[in-house]
Residue, then its C-alpha position, 0 to 999 in steps of 0.5 A: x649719373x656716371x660717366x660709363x652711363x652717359x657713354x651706353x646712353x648715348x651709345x644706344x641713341x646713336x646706333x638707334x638712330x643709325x637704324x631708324x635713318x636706314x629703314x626705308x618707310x616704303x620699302x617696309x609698307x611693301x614688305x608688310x602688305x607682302x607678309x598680309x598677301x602670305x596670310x591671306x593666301x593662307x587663310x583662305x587654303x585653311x577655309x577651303x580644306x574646312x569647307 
């Protein structure tokens, strides 16, 4: 394995972490129920208009 392949490997591993400890598991639950709330909303106007 090369030197300049390492180097990217562990590169990559570093910033992937970085972003892994920055994400905060509630924060994203609250976003993801969220975007479903958005949906449903907009399902359920979808059906109304069918019915």
């Amino acid at each position: 394995m090369s030197l300049m392949s390492r180097a990217s490997k562990l590169l990559k591993a570093n910033v992937n972490h970085l972003l892994d400890s920055a994400e905060d598991p509630e924060v994203m639950i609250k976003e993801l129920v969220r975007d479903m709330e958005e949906s449903v909303g907009r399902l359920q106007s979808w059906c109304q208009r069918r019915l």
